[in-house]
N, C-alpha and C positions, 0 to 999 in steps of 0.2 A: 627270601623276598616274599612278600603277599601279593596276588593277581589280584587280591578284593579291593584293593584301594591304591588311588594314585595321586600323588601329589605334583601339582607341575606350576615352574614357576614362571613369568612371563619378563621378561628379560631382552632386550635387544644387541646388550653390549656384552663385552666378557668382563665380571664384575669379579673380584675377590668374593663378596657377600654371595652372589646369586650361586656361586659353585658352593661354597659353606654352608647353606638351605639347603641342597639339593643333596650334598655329602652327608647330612644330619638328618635328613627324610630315612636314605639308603643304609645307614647303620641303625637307625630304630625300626626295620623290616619292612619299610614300604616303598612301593614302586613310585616311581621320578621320571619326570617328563620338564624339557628344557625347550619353552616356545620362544623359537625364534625364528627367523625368514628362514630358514632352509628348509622346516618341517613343519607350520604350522597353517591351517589353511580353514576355511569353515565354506560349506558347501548347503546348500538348501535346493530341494531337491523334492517336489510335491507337496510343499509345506511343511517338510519334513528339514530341521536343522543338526546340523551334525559337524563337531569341532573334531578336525586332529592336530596332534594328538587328541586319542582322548584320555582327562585326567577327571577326577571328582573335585578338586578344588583348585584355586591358581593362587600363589604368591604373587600380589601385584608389584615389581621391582623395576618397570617402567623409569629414567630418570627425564622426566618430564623436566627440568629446570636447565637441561643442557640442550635440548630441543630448540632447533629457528623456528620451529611449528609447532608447540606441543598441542595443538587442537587435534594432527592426526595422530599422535599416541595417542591423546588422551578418548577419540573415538575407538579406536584400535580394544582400549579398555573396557570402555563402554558396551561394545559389543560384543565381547567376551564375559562381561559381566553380567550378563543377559541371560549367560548361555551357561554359566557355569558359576556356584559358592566361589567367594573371593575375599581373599585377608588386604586392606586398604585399598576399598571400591574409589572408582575413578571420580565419584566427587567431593571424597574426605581429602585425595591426594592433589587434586586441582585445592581445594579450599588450603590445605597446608601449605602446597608448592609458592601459592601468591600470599606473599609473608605479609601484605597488611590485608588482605581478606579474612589470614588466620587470625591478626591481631585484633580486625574486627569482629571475629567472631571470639575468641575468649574474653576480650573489654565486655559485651553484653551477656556474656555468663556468669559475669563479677569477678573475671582472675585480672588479676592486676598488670599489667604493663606499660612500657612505656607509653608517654605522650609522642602523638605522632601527628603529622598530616598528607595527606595526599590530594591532591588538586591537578584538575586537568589543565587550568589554567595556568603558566608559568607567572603570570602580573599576583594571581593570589598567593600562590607559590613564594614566593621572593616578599612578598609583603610581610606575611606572616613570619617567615624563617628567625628573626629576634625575642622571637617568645622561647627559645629556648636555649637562650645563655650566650655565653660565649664562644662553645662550638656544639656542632649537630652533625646527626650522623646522618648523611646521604646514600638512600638506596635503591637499587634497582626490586619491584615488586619480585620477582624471578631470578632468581639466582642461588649459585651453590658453592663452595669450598669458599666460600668472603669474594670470591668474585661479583663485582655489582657492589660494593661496600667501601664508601668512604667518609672520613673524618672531617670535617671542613670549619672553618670560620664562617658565624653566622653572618658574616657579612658580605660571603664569596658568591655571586649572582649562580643560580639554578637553574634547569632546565626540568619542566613536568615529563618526559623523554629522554634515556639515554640509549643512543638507534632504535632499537625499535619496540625498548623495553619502557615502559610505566614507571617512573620512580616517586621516591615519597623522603621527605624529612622526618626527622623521628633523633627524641630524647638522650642525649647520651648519658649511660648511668655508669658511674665509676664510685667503686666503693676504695677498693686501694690504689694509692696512690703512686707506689713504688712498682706495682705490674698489674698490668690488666690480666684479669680472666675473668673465667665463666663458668657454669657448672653443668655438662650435660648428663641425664639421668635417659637411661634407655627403660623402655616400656614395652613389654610385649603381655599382650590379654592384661589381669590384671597384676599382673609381677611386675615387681621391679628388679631387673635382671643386673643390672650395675649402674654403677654412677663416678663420675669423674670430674673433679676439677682440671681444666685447660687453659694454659698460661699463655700469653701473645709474647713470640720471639722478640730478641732484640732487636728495638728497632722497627717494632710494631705492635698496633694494637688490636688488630684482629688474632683469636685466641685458634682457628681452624688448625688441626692438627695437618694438613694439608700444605698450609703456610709455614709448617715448622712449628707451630706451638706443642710446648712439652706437656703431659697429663702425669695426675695424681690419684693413684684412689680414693675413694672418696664412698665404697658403698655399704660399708661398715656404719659411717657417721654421718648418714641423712638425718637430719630432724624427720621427724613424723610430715611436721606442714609442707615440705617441701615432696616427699612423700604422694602426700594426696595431692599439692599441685598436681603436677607430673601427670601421675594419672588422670584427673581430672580436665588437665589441656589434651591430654591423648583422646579421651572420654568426649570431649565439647565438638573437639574438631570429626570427629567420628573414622580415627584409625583404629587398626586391632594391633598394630605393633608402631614404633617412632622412637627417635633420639629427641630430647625435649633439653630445652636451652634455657635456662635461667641465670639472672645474673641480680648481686645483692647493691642495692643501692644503699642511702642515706636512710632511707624509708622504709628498708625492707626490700623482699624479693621483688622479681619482675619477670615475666615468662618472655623471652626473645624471640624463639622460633620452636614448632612444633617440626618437625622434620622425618617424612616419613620414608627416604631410603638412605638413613643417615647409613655410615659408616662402621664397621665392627674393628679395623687396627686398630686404633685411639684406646678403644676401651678395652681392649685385649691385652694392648700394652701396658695400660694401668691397673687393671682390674684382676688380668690372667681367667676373664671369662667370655664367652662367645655366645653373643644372642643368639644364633645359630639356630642351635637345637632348641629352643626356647618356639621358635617361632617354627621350627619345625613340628616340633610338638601340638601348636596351636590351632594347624593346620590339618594336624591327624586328627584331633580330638574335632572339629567342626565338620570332620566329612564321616565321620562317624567313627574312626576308628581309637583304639586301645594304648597308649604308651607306657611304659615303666616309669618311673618318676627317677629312679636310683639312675638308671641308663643316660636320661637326660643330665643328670650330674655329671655324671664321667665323659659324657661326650662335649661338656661346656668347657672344661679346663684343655680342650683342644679346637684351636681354630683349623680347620682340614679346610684350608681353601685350591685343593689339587684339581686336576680335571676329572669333574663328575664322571659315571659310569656313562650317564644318558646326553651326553654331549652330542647332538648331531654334528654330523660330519660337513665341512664348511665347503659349500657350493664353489668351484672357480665362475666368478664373475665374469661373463665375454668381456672380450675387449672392445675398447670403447676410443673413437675417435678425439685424441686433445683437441679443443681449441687453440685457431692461431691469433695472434693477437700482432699487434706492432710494434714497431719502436717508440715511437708516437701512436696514441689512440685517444679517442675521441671516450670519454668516461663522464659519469651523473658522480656529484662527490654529494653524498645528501647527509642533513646533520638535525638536528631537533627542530633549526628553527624554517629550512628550507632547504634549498638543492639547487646545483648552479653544474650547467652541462661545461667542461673546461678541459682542455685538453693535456694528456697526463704522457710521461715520459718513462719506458719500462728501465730499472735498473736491477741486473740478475746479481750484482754486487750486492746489493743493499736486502739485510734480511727482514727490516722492517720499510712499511710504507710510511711516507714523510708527506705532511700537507700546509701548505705559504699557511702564514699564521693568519692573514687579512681575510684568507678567503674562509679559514677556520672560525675566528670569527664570525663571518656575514652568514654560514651556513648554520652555526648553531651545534661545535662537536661536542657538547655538554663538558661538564668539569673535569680538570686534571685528576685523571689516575695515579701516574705513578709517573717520578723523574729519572732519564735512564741514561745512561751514561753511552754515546755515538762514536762507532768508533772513527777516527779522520785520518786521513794519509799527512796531513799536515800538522796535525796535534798530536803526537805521543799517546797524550793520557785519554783522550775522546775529550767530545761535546755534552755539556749534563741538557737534555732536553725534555720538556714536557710531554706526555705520549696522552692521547683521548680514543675515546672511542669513534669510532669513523665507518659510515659505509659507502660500499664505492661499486657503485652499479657500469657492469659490461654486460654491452652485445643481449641484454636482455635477465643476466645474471648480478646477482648481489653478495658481494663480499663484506662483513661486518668484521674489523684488524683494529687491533691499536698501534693510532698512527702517530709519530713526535711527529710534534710542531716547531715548524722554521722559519725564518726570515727568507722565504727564495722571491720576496720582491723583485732582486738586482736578476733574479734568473728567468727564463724564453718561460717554463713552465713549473704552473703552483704546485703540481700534485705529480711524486714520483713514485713508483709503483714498486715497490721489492715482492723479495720471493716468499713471503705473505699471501701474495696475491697471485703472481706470477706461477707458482707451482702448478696451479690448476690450468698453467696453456702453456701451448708451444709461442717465442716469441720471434716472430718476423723482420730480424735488423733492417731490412732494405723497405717495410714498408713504414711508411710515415701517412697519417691520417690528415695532417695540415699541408701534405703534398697533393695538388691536384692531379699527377699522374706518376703513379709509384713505377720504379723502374720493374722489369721483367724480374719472375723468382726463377728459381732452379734448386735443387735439395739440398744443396749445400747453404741456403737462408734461413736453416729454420735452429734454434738456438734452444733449449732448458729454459 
């Protein structure tokens, strides 16, 4: 190990990638530092600023797109980036995370992609969506594994909102016709470290290796052009490392998404290489220190995603009082186009939340995601139901679930509450919120 240099990466979750940096710092001889809540703190003190750990540079591996807030990671960043040299500074990785920010930022650099639009308005929104064929892809600005990502008829009404995400229309480009993919090329400094073709499973057409789409190598036979795209989308958006998305239209290339905590399986599985040490590397050489080049070879043919040496040790969290809820309660169900207070029915049976389709509707739970098969005590095979996005505000708290959609017209109440929602509280059978005097509890009322 070297005491002269230390590499630390900032990380909130337990990533595969974030232990593979940090294993790839630790076998090319420098010291590793893992910022997360158990050990990480900055303290100022006579105007004197002082982060711990302390490291010389940080890996920003933040995943800002899973975030209900990414404004406090992305301060979180900020202020570490302040304090400390950083590989994908907190405003390269905001500008790439909001995928038509990127997109606007590489169209005025003159890289080519899709036709897109985003409008706050929903009336602009819906007007224009026929300008781009027969069908268009709907997205949420924010989002990650194709989550936020769907296929539609240009004639299927939109929502500028889906809960509490930004979305945008945008070009679908399809070169073959027999399977969709896409081509992602990873980029770290200026190497291009592998590249893969990624095929959409059966039965769909998002290519996320996440979803199940299978990959190909592909880093032998880049053309040159795609080559310097790549680089050059990495270069505009202003990362030092990113997975970068291209896909071949009628017309040529298009850059889809710049991506900068893309994923290492995928390409690992296609390629038998590991950004890894790449970006470990990257990070040695900008805080000043020395690598072998031959080493970094021999450490990329293994992806070492074990648990790092410098793992802190995970805080037991006090215990913390569940909320109790009712049988009946009193819930906000709010959707793109508004919010209607309605009173909701807890079901610890049902694993997904279900909401009346009228009221779905009149609230605005933007487009169908996905149709999913219910199961019914009376139907054998299940219900095929449409499920949307939906949030469903309690007691001061906010749940964002995808809810099917039903016909509960004939039923006392629209909106029934499964263990989606229900996990986060204790549930109260004997209290009813449409009762004006609930009977007495005792410990045996309180229900999972």
């Amino acid at each position: 190990m070297s005491d002269s240099l230390t590499v630390g990466v900032l990380s909130l979750h337990s990533s595969k990638e974030t232990k593979a940096i940090l294993n790839a710092v630790d076998d090319l001889g420098y010291d590793t530092a893992w910022l997360r809540a158990e050990n990480t703190a900055v303290e100022i003190n006579d105007g004197d600023v002082t982060l711990e750990p302390d490291v010389d540079i940080i890996v920003n591996r933040l995943l800002l797109s899973k975030e209900e807030q990414p404004a406090e990671a992305l301060g979180l960043a900020t202020m570490l980036d302040r304090l400390t040299p950083m590989l994908n500074t907190p405003m390269a990785t905001m500008t790439a995370m909001h995928k038509f920010a990127s997109g606007t930022a590489l169209a005025k650099a003159g890289l080519p992609v899709p036709n897109a639009i985003m409008a706050l308005s929903g009336e602009i929104l819906n007007a224009r969506r026929d300008r781009f064929g027969e069908e268009v892809v709907y997205k949420t600005a924010i989002g990650t594994h194709g989550g936020g990502t769907w296929k539609l008829d240009t004639d299927d009404p939109v929502n500028p909102m889906v809960g509490a995400r930004q979305a945008f229309l945008q070009e679908l480009i399809e070169h073959d016709e027999m399977r969709h993919h896409d081509l992602r090329v990873y980029v770290v400094g200026e190497r291009v470290v592998g590249a893969m073709n990624r095929y959409a499973p059966e039965g769909e057409w998002r290519t996320n290796v996440a979803l199940g789409g299978e990959v190909e190598d592909m880093t032998g036979e880049l053309p040159e052009e795609l080559v310097t795209m790549a680089k050059r989308a990495t270069d505009e958006i202003g990362l030092d490392y990113a997975g970068v998305d291209i896909v071949e239209g009628e017309d040529g290339y298009h850059l889809l998404e710049v991506n900068p905590t893309a994923g290492f399986r995928g390409l690992f599985k296609a390629t038998g290489r590991s950004p890894a040490p790449h970006i470990a590397r990257l990070a040695i050489e900008r805080a000043g220190g020395d690598v072998d080049p031959e080493r970094v070879h021999e450490l990329t043919a293994n992806l070492d995603d074990s648990r790092p040496a410098c793992m802190p040790r995970t805080e037991k969290a006090p215990p913390t009082e569940t909320p109790v809820i009712g049988y009946v309660e009193e819930v906000i169900a709010m959707g793109t186009s508004g919010q209607r207070t309605v009173m909701a029915k807890s079901d610890t049976g049902a694993t997904r939340t279900s909401i009346d389709a009228h009221l779905a509707a009149e609230i605005g739970t933007g487009p169908i995601k996905d149709i999913v098969k219910i199961k019914s005590g009376s139907v054998k095979s299940g219900r095929s139901r449409p499920v949307v996005d939906l949030v469903v505000g309690i007691g001061g708290r906010q749940h964002t679930v995808t809810a099917s959609i039903e016909d509960r017209g004939h039923m006392e109440y629209p909106l029934l509450l499964g263990r989606d929602i229900l996990e986060h509280y204790h549930v109260d059978v004997r209290r009813q919120a449409d009762e004006s005097e609930p009977p007495a509890l005792d410990d045996t009322t309180l229900e999972e």
